[in-house]
C-alpha positions in Angstrom: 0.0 0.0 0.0 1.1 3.5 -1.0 -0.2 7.2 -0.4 0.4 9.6 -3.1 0.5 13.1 -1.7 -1.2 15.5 -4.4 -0.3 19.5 -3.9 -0.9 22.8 -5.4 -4.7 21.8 -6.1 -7.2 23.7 -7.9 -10.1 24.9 -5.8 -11.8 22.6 -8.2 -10.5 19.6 -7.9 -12.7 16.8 -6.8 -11.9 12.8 -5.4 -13.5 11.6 -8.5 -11.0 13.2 -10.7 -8.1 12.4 -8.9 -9.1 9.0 -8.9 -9.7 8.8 -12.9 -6.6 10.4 -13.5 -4.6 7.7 -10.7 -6.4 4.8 -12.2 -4.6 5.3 -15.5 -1.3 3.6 -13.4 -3.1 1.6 -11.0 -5.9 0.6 -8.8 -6.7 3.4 -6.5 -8.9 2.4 -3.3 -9.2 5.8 -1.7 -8.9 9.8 -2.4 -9.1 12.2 0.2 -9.2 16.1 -0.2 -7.6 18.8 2.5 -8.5 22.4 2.6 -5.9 24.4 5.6 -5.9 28.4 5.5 -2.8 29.8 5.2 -3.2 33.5 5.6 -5.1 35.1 2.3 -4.4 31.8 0.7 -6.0 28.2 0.7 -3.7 25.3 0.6 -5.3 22.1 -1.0 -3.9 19.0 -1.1 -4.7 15.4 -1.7 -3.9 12.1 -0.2 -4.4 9.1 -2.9 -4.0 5.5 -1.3 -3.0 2.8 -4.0 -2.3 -0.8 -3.2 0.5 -1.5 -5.8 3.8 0.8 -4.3 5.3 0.9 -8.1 2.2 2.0 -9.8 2.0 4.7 -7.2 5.5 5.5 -8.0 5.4 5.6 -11.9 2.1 7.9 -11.3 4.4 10.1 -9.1 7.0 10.3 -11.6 4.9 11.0 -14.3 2.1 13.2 -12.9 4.1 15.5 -10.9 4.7 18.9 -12.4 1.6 18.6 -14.9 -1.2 21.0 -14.7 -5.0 19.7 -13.3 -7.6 22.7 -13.8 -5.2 25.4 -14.3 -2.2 24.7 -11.7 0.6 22.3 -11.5 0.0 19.7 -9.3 3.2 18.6 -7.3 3.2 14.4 -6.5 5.1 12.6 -4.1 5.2 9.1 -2.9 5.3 8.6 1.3 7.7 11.8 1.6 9.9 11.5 -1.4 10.7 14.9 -2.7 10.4 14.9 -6.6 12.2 17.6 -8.6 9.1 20.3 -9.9 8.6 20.2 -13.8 6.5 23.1 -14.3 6.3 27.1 -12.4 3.0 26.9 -9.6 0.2 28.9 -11.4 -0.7 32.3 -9.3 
């Protein structure tokens, strides 16, 4: 079992698209969504839970950086930092 940490979220995101867009590298069996004020800002962030640890990892490596309704999502698999491929939308 693996949880893929999903960041920089668009106020729009929902669990059902995270999951369709998880489920292209593996069985997902749970998304959870986080909203935390930070100041004049909201933080969202995601928690994906997927049974098969390399599936989660090849989604890690190949989602994070790519944009999701208009910002670029940063991915990460139980704490491993991935190098950013894109600039955070403002």
């Amino acid at each position: 079992m693996a949880t893929v940490y999903v960041g920089n979220l668009p106020a729009s995101a929902k669990p059902e698209t995270l999951a369709r867009v998880f489920r292209r590298y593996g069985e997902v069996t749970q998304v959870k969504l986080f909203a935390e004020e930070a100041g004049h800002r909201t933080h969202r962030y995601g928690l994906v839970e997927m049974p098969a640890r390399d599936a989660a990892r090849r989604a890690s490596r190949l989602l994070n950086g790519q944009p999701l309704g208009g910002r670029f999502i940063q991915v990460t698999v139980n704490g491993t930092v991935l190098p950013r491929r894109g600039k955070a939308a403002h």
